[in-house]
N, C-alpha and C positions, 0 to 999 in steps of 0.2 A: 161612667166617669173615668176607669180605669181607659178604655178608648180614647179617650181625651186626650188622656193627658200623654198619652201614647201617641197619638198622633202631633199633638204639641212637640214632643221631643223630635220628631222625625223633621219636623219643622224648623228646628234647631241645629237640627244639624246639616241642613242645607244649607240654611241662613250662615253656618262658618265658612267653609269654602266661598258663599256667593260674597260676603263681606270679606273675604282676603282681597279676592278681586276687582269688587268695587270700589275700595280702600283705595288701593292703586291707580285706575283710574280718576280718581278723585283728587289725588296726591298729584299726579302729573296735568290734571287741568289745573287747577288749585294755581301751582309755581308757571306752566309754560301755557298756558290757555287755550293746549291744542284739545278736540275732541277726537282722540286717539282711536278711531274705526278699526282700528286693528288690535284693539286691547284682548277681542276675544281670538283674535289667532294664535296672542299668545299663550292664552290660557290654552288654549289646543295643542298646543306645540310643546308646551309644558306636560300633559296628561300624557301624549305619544311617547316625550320621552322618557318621561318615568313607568309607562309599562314596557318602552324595550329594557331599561336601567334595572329593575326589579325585575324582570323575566331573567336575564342575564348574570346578573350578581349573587342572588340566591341567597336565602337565610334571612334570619331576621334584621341582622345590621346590612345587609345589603338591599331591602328591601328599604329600610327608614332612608339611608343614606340614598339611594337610588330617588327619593323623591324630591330631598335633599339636593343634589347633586344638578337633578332635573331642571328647579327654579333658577341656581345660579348658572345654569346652562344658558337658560331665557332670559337671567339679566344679560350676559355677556351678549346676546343676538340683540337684545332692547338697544345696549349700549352701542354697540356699534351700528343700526339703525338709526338711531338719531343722531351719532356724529357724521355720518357718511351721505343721509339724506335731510331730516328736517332741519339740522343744524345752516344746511344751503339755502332753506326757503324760509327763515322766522320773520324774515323781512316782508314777505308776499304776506300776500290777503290771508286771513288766518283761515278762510275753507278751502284753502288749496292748499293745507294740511293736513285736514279731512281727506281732502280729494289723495291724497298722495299713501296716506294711512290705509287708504279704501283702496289702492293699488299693492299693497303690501298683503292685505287681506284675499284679493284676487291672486296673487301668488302662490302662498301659503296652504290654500286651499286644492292645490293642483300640487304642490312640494309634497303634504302630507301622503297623499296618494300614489306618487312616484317610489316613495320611502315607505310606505306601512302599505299601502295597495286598499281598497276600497271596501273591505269588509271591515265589519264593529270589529273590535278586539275586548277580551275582557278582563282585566287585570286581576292579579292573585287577591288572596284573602292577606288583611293584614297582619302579620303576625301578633301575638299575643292580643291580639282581639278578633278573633274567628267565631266567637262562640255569642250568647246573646244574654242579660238579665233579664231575671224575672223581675218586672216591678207592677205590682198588685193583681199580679194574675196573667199581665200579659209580658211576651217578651221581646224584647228592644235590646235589637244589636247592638255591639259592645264597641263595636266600631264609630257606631249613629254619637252614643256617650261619648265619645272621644274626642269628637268633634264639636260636639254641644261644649267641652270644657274647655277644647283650644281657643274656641273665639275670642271669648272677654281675655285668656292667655298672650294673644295676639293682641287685639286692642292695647292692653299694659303694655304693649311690648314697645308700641308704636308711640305711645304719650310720653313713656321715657325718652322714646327718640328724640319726639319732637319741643320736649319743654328741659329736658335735662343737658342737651347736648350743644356746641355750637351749631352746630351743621344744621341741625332741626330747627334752631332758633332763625337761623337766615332764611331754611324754607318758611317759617310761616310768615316770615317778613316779607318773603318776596310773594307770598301768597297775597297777602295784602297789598303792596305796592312794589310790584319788581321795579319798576324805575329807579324809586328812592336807592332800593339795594344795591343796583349799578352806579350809581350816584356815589354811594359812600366806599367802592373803590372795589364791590366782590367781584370776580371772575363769574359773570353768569356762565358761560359756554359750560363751563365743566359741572358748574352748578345744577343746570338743566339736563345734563347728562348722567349726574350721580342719581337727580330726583326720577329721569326716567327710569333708567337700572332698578332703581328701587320700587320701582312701579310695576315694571314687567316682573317682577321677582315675587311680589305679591301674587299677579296674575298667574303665573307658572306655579307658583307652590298650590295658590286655589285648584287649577288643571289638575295637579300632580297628588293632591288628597282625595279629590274623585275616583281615583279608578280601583278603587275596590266597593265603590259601592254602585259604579254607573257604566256603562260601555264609554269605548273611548271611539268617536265615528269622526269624519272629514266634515258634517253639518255640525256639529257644534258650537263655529266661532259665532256663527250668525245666532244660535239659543241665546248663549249666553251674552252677549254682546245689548243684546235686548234688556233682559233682565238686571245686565248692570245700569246702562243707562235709568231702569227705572229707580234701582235704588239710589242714583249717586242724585238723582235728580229730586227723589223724596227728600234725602237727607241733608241735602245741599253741596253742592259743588264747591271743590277744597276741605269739607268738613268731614274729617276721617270718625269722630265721634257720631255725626250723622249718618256716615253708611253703615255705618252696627246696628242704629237704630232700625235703620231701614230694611235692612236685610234683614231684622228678625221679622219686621212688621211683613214683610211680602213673600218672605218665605210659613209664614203662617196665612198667610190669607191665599196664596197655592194648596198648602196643606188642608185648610177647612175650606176651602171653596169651594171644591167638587163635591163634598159632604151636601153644603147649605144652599151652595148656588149651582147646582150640577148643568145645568141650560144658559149660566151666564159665566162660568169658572172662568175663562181665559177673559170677560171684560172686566173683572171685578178688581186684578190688580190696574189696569190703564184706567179705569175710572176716581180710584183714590190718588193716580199718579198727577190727573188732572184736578181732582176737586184741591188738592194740598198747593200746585202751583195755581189754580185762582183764588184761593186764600191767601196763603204764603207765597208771592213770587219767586222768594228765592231760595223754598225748600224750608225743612224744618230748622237746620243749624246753619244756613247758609249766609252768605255776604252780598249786599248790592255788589252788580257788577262796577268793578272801575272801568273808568273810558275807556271808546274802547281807542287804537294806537293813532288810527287813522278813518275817514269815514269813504266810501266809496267817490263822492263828488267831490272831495276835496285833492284826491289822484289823480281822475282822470281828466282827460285833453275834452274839452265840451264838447257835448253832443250838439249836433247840427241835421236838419231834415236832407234828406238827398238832394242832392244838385241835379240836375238835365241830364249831366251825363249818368250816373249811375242808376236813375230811374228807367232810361236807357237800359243800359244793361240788365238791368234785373228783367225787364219787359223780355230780353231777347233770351234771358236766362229760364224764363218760364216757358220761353216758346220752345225752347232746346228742349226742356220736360215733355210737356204734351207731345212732341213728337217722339217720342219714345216708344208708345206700341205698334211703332212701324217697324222696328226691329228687335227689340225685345219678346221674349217667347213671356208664355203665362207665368211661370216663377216668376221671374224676374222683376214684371208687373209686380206680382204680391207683396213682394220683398220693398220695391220703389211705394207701394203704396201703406207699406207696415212705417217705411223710413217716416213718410211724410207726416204721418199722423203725428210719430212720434217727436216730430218737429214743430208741430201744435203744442205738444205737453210740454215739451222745452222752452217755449217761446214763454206758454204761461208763467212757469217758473221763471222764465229771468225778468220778464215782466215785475213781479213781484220780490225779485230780489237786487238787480240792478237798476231798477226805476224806484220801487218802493224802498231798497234796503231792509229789506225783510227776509231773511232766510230759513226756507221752511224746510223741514227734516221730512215733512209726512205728505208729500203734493200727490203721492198719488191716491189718499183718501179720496180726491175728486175725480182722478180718472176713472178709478173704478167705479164711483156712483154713478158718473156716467153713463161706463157699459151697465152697470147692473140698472139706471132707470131706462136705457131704452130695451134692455132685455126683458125687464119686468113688464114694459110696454105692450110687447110681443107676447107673451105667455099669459099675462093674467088680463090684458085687454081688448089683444085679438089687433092691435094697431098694426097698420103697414109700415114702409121702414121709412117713409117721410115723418108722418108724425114720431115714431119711436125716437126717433133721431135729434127732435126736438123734446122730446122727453128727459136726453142722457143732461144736457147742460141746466135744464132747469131743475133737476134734482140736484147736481153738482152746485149751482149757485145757491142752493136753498141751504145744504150744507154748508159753502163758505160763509154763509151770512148766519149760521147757527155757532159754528164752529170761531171764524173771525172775531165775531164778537166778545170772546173771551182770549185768545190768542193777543189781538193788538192791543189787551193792558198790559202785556211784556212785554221784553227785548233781551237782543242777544241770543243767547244762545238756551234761554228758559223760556222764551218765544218760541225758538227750534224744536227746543225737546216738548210743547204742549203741544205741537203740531202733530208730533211723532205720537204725541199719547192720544189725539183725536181718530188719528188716523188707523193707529193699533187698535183702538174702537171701533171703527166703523169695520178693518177688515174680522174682528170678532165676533161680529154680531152678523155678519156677513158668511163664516164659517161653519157660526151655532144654530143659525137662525133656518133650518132645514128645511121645516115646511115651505119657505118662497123662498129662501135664496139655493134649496141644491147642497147645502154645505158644500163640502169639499169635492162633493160631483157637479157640482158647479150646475148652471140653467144649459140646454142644446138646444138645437135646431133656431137659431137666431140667421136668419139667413133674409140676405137682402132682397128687396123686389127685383122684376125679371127684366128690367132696363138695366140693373147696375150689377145684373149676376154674372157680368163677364169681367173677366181680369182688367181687361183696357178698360172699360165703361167706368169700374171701381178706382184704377188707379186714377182715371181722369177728374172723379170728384174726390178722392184723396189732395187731389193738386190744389180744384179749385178751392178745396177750404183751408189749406194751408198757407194759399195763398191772400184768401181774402181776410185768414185772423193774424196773419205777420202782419198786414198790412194794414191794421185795425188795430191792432198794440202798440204800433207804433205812430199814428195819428195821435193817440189817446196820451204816448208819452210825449210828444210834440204840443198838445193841447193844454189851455190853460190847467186843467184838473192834474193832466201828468208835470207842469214848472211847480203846481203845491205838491203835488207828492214829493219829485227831487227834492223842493224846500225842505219838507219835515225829515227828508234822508238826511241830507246833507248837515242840519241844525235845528232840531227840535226848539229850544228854546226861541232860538230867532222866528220861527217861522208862527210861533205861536204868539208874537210879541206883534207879530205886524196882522193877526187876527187870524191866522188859520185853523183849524182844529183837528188838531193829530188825529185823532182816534176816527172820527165821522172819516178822514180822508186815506187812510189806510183800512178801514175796515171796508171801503166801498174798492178799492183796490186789491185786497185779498179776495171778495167778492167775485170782482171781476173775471180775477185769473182762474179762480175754482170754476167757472162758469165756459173757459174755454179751455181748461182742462177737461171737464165734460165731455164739450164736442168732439173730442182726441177719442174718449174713453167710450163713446158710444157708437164712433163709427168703425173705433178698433173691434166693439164685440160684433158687427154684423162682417169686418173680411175673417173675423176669426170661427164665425159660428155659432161662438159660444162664449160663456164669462165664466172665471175661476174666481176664486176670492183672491189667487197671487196676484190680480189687477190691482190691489189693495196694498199688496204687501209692502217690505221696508224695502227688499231688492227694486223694487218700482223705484219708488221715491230714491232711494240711492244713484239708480240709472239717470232721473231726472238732472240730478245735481251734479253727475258726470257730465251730461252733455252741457250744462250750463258752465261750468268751469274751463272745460274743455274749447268751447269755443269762445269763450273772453267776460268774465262777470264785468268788467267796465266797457263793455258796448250794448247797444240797447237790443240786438237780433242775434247776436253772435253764437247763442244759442242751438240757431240753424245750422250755421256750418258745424258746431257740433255733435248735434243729434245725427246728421249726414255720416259724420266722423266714426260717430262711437256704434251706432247699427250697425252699417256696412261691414266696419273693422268686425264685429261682434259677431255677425251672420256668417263672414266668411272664413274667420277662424274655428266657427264648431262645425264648418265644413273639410276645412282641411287637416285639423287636428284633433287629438283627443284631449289636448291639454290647453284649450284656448283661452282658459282663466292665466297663466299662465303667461303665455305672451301679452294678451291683454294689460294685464296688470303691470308687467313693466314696460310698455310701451306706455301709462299711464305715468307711472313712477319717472319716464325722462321726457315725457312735458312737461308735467309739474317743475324739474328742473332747472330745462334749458327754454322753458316758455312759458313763464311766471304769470303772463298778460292772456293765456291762452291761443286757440289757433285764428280768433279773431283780430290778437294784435300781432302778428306774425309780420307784416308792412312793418310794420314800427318798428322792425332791427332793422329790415334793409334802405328805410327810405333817408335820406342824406338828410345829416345832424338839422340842417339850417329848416328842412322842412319840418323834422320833428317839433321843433321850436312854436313856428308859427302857423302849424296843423295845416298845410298846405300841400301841394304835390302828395295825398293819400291816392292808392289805387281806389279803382272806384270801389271794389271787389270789399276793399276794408272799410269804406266809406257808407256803404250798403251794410254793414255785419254790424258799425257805429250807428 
């Protein structure tokens, strides 16, 4: 018992720090509806700097204030992050906030390391609680109490904010309906600026209370960033009383997990993550989503099948491809044939987010089942790499159609996050599951038959099936079943008035894309040899949703030219540099900017006003990516 309850408290006082920081995040989706990807760099950037703050000031008041000091350190960077960047884009599609937070996060991560350099560091002891009680025999750091006490400390802190004060009164108004708030005459811009401040202030003081009890390393934005997401998503988004909840609940089922479930530890919080959003869609203390500003089909210029001429081109554009192991050496091949796949996994994804309006946080749960069913293939059935190959998608599909079916009774963005909880499932089980899947030594010797073991041979069916599943998504969204998809994107009610059925026609549409994410994921494990559970991971799915953003969420392919975009750029910067997160990331952070429409609608500045108007005179180039 005494164990218990020792371990309980350890649990507790994780769950403080994790609830500062979920608070926060919570608090600035809540008021601006962005999904702030970058909330755990601040938490990072907070921790950094309260162990240089504290290493440097010394003493006990320099050590409290030094953590102190840290937080408001991180609102001032929050603050001026969103007035200098998201404050330019509220107007664009709201995952090209994500997208542009997830460029912040790419920086941050390459800054850290320029400035602290690559090794953990590990913060002092806190002052006046260095030492540990005894409670019934065992003993529990004095520190661990300290933080068990500050949480509900915090919480009070934040209800006085939010019900005692004006300022708290408007955030929970605009929490509820920012329009109405603009409406009745409040200055949102500073508004949304003081609530971010106070959000990244959270997050950095969260950061800045760990590092006496935790190393401070350059991987953390990504731990943590996970772990909030889950609690902000148990407790409900905007509901700061619900991330207390939460955070105690999942920093205790961390705690006893590896006691009760030592073989399932790391699925057992995304499994409560998911069973609470298909009970509760919107979290335990959460709010139905309000409309959302704008829907995808109601923006953009209609989509239209290709003309002569740019069927044309594309034909001459593939021909230009295959001619390529004429002068390309083997790298190069591999690299052209890493791109193409990865433009199958792209294609999926905008498939189901620019035809369906569906945006999924976790698309590479199916690439990897992919690689991992044609590798399984290979290994425990003794298959050649034709059938295995056919193996990766119908395992992928069989997942979208497990997985789908509970996904498409939401929307929004607790649609996005059960994606993300499927998918954090499958790479956990994926991880733990050692006897067939390798754990984290992943499965080897996945190696293609002796016709396609040549660089050219491979890269030339990397083409042809890239070519033939673009060209297959986009029939599909051209076809009567893709006008009822757009319908239900564009007007759920309407399209269910004239008889359609949401759910039957999006769940056969997540379906589909999981199923040609597959084919990506299964002929990625035969150029690579091998399959990791990272096929699985969040950075996957993240990359997905770069290249979809990147090259234009309102064209139906554009996708392509992004995946093209974001590889190449990606390959050839950790060739040239050591800090290619780095460029990367703001190279990301001034599209997002100055290319709101992505690199698919890049035509559409320069083509003269009169054609904009009446979708006429497009290059074919953009007409193809539409």
């Amino acid at each position: 018992m005494a164990f218990l309850i020792v371990q309980a408290l350890t649990g507790l006082a994780s769950a403080a720090s994790l609830f500062l920081i979920a608070s926060g995040l919570s608090i600035i989706f809540g008021v601006t509806r962005i999904v702030n990807f970058a909330h755990g760099a601040f938490t990072m950037i907070g921790a950094y700097l309260a162990y240089s703050l504290t290493e440097r000031l010394g003493g006990a008041f320099g050590f409290w204030f030094g953590l102190f000091a840290a937080a408001v350190a991180v609102a001032a960077i929050g603050a001026a992050t969103e007035i200098l960047l998201l404050r330019r884009i509220y107007k664009a599609p709201e995952l090209f906030q994500l997208l542009a937070t997830f460029g912040v996060t790419l920086m941050v991560q390459d800054l850290v390391i320029l400035g602290w350099g690559p090794e953990d560091l590990l913060g002092r002891r806190a002052p006046g609680f260095t030492g540990a009680v005894t409670i019934l025999g065992q003993r529990v750091p004095a520190y661990d109490l300290f933080l068990v006490a500050a949480g509900p400390v915090v919480l009070g802190g934040l209800w006085l904010l939010f019900n005692r004060t004006r300022w708290g009164i408007l955030v929970r108004a605009a929490t509820q309906d920012r329009d109405m708030v603009a409406a009745l005459g409040v200055d949102q811009k500073w508004l949304f600026t003081s609530v971010f401040a106070l959000g990244v202030f959270l997050a950095g003081l969260g950061g800045a209370l760990q590092i006496p009890r935790e190393a401070v390393s350059h991987s953390m934005d990504l731990r943590v960033i996970v772990e909030v997401f889950v609690v902000v998503v148990i407790g409900g988004l905007g509901s700061v009383p619900g991330a207390f909840l939460a955070a105690v609940i999942v920093s205790e089922i961390n705690a006893f997990g590896i006691l009760i479930f030592p073989k399932i530890s790391i699925v057992v919080v995304f499994l409560v993550m998911a069973v609470v959003l298909v009970v509760r869609p919107f979290g335990l203390f959460g709010r139905p989503e309000a409309a959302r500003r704008t829907t995808p089909g109601a923006t953009i210029r209609p989509w239209q099948p290709l003309g002569s001429t740019s069927r044309i081109a594309v034909a001459l554009l593939v021909c230009a491809l295959a001619a390529a192991p004429a002068f390309a050496g083997p790298y190069l091949l591999s690299v052209g044939a890493e791109i193409l796949l990865f433009v199958v996994f792209a294609a999926s994804l905008q498939f189901l987010m620019s035809v369906g309006g569906l945006a999924s946080f976790g698309h590479a749960a199916y690439f990897g089942l992919g690689s991992y069913g044609s590798a399984l293939a290979v290994k425990w059935l003794g298959a050649p790499m034709e059938a295995a190959i056919l193996a990766g998608p119908v395992l992928a599909g069989l997942g979208g159609i497990l997985f789908g079916w509970f996904c498409v009774r939401l929307s929004g963005v607790y649609f996005a996050m059960l994606t993300l909880a499927f998918a954090q499932i499958a790479w956990s089980i994926a991880f733990q599951w050692v006897a067939v899947t390798g754990g984290d030594n992943g499965i080897l010797g996945v190696w293609p038959s002796a016709w396609a073991s040549k660089p050219a041979a491979f890269y030339w069916l990397s083409l042809a099936v890239a070519t033939v599943s673009v060209a297959a998504l986009r029939i599909i969204a051209f076809s009567p079943f893709g006008y009822r998809l757009r319908a239900v994107r564009d007007s759920t009610l309407r399209a269910e008035a004239i008889g359609i059925d949401r759910l039957s026609t999006q769940w056969i549409a997540f379906a589909v894309a999981g199923a040609v994410a597959g084919l990506a994921g299964a002929l990625y494990a035969f150029l690579k040899g091998n399959v990791f559970p990272d096929a699985l991971a969040i950075p996957t799915s993240v990359d997905g949703l770069v290249m979809v953003l990147l090259g234009g969420l309102e064209t139906v392919s554009g996708a392509a030219i992004g995946a093209v975009a974001f590889k190449a750029l990606s390959i050839w910067l950790m060739s040239q540099t050591d800090y290619s997160k780095l460029v990367l990331g703001a190279i990301i952070v001034v599209l997002v900017v100055f290319l709101p429409k992505g690199l698919g609608g890049l035509a559409d500045l320069v083509r003269p006003a009169g054609a904009r108007r009446d979708g006429t005179s497009g290059s074919s180039t953009t007409e193809a990516a539409r």
